[in-house]
N, C-alpha and C positions, 0 to 999 in steps of 0.2 A: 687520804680521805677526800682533798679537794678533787681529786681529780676522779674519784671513784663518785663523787655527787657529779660535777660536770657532766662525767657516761651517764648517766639517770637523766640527767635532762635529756642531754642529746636521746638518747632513747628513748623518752617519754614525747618531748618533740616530733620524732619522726613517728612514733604509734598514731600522735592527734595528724599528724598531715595525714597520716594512710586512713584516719578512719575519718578525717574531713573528705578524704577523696571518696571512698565506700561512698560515705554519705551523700553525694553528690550526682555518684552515679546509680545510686540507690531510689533516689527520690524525683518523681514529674511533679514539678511544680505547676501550675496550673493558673494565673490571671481572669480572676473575672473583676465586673464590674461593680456586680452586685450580691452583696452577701445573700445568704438563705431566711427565708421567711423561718421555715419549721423544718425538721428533716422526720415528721412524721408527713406521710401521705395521705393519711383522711384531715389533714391538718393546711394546707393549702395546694393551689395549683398557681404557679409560678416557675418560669423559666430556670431563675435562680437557685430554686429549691431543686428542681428537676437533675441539677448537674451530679449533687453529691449524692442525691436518691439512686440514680439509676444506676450508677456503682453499688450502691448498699444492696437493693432489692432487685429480686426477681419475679416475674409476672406469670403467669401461666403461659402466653403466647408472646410472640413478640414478633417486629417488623422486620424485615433482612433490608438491607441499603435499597433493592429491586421493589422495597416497599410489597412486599408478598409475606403473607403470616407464616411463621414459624414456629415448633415446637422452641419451649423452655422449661418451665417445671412440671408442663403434662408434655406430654411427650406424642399421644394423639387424642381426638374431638370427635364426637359425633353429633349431630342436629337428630336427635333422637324423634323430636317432632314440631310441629312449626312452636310448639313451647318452651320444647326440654334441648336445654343444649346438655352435654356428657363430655366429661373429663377424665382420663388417667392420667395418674400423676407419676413423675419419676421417684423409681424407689430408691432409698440410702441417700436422700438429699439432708444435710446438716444445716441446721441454722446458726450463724454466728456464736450461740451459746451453747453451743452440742445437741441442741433439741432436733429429733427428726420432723423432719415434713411429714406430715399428716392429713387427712382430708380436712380433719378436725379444725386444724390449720384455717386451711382456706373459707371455710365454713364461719367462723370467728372474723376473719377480717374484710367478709363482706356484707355480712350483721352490723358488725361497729360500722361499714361503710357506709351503710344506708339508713343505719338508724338516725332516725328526726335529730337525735338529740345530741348528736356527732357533727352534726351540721358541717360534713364534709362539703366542700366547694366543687368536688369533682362525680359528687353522687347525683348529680342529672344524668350520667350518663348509665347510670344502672335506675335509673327509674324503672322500667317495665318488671326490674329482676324482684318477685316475688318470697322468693325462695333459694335457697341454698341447703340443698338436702346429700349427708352422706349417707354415701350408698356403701364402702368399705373404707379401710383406711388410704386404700388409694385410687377413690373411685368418688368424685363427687360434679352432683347436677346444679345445673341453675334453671331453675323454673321461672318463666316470664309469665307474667297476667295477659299480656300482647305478645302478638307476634313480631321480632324484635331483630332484621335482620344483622342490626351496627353493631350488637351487643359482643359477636368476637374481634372486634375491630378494635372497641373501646376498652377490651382485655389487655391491649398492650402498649397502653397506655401506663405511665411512670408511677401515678397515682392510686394503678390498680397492683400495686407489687403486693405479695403478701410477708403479710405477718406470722409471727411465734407469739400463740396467745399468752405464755407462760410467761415472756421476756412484756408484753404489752403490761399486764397485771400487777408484774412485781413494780416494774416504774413508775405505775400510775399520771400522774403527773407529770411524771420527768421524761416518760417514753420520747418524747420529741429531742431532748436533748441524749437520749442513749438510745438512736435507733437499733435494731435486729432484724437483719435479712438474710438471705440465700447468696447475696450477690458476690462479686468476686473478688471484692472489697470489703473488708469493715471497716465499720468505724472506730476512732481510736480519741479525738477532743475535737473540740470548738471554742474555740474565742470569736464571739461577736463582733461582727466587723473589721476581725483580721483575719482569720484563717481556718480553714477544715480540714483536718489529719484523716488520712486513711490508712490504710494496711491489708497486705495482698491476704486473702482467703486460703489457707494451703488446703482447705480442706473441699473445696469449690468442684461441684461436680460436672463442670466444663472444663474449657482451656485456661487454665489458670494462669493468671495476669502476667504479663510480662516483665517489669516493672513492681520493687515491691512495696514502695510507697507512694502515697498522694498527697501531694500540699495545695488545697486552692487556696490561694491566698486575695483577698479581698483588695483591688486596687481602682475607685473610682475615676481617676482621673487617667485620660487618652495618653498625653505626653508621657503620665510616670509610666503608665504600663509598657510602651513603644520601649524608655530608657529600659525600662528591670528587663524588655527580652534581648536589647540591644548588649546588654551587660551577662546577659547568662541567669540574672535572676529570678524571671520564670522562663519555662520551654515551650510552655503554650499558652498565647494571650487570645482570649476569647474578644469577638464582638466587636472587633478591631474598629476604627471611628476611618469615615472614609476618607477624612484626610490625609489619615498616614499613611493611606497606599502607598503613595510615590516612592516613599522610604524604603518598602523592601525591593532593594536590588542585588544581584550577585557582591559579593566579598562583603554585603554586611551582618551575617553570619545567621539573618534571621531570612526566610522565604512565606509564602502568602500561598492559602488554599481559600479560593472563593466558590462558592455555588449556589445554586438556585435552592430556597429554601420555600417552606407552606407556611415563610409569617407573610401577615401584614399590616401595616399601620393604617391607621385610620383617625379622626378626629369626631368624636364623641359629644352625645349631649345628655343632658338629661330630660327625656321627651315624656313628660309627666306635668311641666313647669313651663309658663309662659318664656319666651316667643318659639321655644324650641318642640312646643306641644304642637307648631305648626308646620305642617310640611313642605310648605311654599319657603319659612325661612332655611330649613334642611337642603332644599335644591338649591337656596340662592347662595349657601354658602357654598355648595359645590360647584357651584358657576363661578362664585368670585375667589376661588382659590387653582392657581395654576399649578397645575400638578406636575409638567417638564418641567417648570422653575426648581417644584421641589426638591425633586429627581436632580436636578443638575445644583444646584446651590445645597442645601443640606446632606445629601447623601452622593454627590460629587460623583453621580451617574452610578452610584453603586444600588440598583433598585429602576425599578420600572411604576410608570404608572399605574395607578389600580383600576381596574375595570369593573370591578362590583366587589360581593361580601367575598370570595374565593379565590385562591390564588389557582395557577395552572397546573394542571396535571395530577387535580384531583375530581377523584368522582364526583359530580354533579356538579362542576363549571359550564358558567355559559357562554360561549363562544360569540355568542351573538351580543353581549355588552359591550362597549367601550367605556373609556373614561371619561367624565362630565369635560366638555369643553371648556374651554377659559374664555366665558364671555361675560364683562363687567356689566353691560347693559341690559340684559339677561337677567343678569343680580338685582340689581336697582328695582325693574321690572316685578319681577318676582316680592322682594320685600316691598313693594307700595301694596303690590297688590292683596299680601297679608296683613298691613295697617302699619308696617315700619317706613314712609319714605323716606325720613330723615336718619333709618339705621336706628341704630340701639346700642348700651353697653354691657358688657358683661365682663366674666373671669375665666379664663382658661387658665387652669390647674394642671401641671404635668410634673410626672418623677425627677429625680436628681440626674438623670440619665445624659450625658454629652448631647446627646441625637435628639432629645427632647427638648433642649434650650435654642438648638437649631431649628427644627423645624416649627416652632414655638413660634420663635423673630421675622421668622418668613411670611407664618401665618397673621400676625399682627399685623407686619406692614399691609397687604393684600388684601383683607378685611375691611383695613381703613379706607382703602380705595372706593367702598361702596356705602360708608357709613358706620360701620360697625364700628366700636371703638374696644379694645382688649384691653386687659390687665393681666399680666403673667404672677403667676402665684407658684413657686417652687416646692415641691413637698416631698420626704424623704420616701424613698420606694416602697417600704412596707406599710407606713400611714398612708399612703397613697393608695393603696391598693384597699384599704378598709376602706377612706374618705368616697373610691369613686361606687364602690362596694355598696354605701348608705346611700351617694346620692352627689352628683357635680354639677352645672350649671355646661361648663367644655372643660372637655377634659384629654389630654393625645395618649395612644393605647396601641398594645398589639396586640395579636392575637398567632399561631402558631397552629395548623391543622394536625395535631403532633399522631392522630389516626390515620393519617392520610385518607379519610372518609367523610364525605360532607357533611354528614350527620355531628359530627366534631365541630366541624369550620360553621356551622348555620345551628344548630338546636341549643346548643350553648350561648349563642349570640343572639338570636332573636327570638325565641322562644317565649311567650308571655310566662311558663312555669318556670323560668330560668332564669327570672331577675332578680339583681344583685349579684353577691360572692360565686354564683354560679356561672356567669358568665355574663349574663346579658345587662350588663351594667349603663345600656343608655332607657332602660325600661320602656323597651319597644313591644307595642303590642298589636298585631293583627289578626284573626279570627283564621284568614286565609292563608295567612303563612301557617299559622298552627296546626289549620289541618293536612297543610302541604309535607309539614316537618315529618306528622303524626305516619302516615303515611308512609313516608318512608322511612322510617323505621320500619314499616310491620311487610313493608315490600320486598322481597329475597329475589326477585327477578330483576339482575343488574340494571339492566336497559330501563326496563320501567323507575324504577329510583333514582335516575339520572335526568329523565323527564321529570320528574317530580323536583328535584334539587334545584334545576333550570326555572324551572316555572315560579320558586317561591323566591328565586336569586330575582330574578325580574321583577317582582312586587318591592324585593329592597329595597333595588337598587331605584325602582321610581316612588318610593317612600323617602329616597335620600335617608335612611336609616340611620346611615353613616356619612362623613364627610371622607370618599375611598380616598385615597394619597397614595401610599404606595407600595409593591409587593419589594419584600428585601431581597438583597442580596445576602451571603454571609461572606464575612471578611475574617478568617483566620488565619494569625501567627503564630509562626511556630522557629526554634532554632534550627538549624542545619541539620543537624546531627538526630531531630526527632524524626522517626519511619511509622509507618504502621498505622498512622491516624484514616479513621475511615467516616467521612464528610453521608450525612445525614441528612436529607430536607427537612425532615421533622423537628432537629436542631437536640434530639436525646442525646448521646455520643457516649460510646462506652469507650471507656481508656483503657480495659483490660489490653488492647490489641495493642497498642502503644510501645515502642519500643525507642532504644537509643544504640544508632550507629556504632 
């Protein structure tokens, strides 16, 4: 008997090693920084959110690496007239809960998107969109009040994934924490500020996920994250801190994918509220902040100066901006001449974010240089994102052109109709930018809307709108043995392609 229990362990042993090992090589673990706000999409716009969305959901259109729009749940488009854009949709597409795609479908989740009272964060970008009319079950229009040329651009965006009205309804409430999508992924749990579970889609009317599970697992701190890929614990750590570059070398089992991405940072005010309502102290803090220091001390050369609201290589940059020079005297100058000569003090407010309390430290000292005196105020990423939402004093922030269309990078951001949750969270208002923005929008002649993006980038950037810092780099790690990851300027990233050696 004793030895007939002994064979039972030993066999029950080696079943859990074998299904530890499955397990192991079953599942991409996944390192981020920052938990998810909502993993409903009329529910926020945030980086964080973005990662486990874009798995779950799918969009009608979507970007290819070349940044050129491609089919996804329509399959083809037509601009019927400078109002009517025209969709066909792919037939026999399932949604997570067996429900087929419908026009119905889409129709539902661009009503809730724009409805007032949904108060989506990412419904500036369907402002123009009037209407959402179907035309069959696999046939449906969007009617514009304007002429509206960004409105397919803004389609493939993460925020515009659609919805299962049926799966929306029955959760009411709870739809954020039981999302339903198309995507190649569904969802499976969430623990708050540890972890989001996914699971491969068998039923996925693409190339179905390589990989059949997904673990992000929520890891705020640089070092732990660096240890858990060091150790095997996660495969891919997001957002890497530019410290640890050095660290990935051959035989330490982990390698580094860096690229040019459409964020940028920037430093914020609240330009509704003394001294920042004036635009003399907006320039002199871009004079009294050195922006190669930043570049080299907080982001350890990983990131480039900023030259205005636009990073490169998207429609309507202007080539003709630089970066505010680093002149103290300049500053000084400038704040006399707006009624501060002795300087001022304030609060700068920034997320729990590594790169945030760096470039935080840098910016204190350097301010000091001219009179300004700071106070650093820490606040957790998603109160953070309400607090700069209602209203900051300084505040440090990115932004992400995740359209690759300037319409994204500037109407969101400076837009007088766009302030707060929508984007334009330093409550910047100019009559000429608005009609520069308005404009292009309703412009379909590329050329001409590039002049247009140029021309109101120029008002910005001599508005000092912003305090420009600097355009990122992205720093990804990954284990050896992860193939298949495909590097995004937009910073969306689908893990379906994702595989393990």
């Amino acid at each position: 008997m004793k030895k007939l229990l002994a064979a039972l362990v030993l066999a029950l042993c080696a079943m859990l090693m074998v299904s530890a090992a499955f397990a192991a090589g079953d599942t991409l673990v996944v390192g981020s920084p920052t938990d998810a706000v909502s993993l409903d999409p009329h529910r926020t716009n945030d980086a964080a959110s973005a990662l486990p969305m874009f798995q779950i959901y799918d969009t009608l259109v979507k970007l290819s690496p070349e940044m050129t729009i491609e089919p996804s749940l329509a399959t083809e488009w037509t601009q019927v007239d400078d109002y009517t854009l025209e969709f066909k949709l792919r037939q026999g597409v399932k949604f997570h809960n067996g429900e087929e795609l419908k026009a119905s479908d889409v129709k539902f989740t661009f009503d809730r998107h724009i409805n007032p009272e949904t108060a989506a964060p990412a419904a500036f970008m369907l402002s123009t969109v009037s209407e959402v009319k179907v035309i069959d079950d696999y046939t449906v229009q969007f009617i514009t009040s304007e002429k509206c040329a960004s409105l397919l651009y803004n389609l493939t965006h993460v925020d515009m994934g659609i919805l299962n009205e049926k799966a929306v309804t029955d959760a009411g409430d709870e739809y954020a924490n039981n999302p339903v999508g198309t995507g190649a992924y569904k969802f499976v749990s969430w623990k708050k500020n540890q972890e989001i579970c996914l699971t491969a889609n068998e039923d996925y009317f693409g190339e179905k996920a390589k990989i059949p599970n997904i673990t992000i697992r929520i890891i705020p701190e640089g070092a732990t994250m660096i240890a858990e890929l060091q150790t095997g614990g996660v495969d891919i750590a997001l957002n890497v801190g530019s410290q640890y570059v050095p660290m990935f070398a051959p035989g330490t089992g982990m390698k580094l994918e860096q690229f040019n991405t459409f964020t940028v940072k920037y430093l914020a005010f609240d330009e509704r509220v003394a001294p920042f309502d004036n635009p003399l102290v907006r320039q002199a803090i871009n004079y009294a902040t050195n922006k190669e220091a930043i570049v080299k001390v907080a982001y350890a050369d990983c990131a480039e100066p900023l030259s205005g609201p636009l990073p490169q290589n998207i429609n309507g940059y202007n080539p003709d901006l630089t970066p505010y020079p680093y002149d103290v005297e300049k500053a000084r100058e400038l704040l006399a001449e707006a009624g501060y000569p002795d300087g001022f003090t304030s609060t700068l407010y920034i997320s729990d974010k590594e790169i945030d309390t760096k470039l935080a430290t840098v910016l204190q000292a350097q301010l000091k240089d001219v009179g300004i005196t700071v106070d650093i105020q820490v606040i957790e990423w998603g109160t953070f994102l309400q607090k700069t939402a209602e209203g900051l004093p300084m505040f440090l922030l990115g932004w992400t052109t995740v359209t690759a269309d300037a319409d994204n990078g500037l109407y969101a951001n400076f837009h007088s109709s766009a302030w707060g949750s929508q984007g334009n969270r330093c409550f910047y208002k100019n009559e000429e930018v608005d009609r520069l923005l308005d404009e292009g929008r309703a412009e379909f002649d590329q050329e001409a809307r590039t002049k247009l993006y140029q021309e109101a980038s120029q008002i910005i950037y001599d508005d000092a709108a912003w305090d420009f810092l600097a355009a990122e780099l992205y720093n990804l790690g990954l284990r050896d043995n992860v193939q298949g990851f495909v590097p995004m300027s937009t910073t969306f990233f689908d893990l379906s392609t994702v595989y393990f050696e």
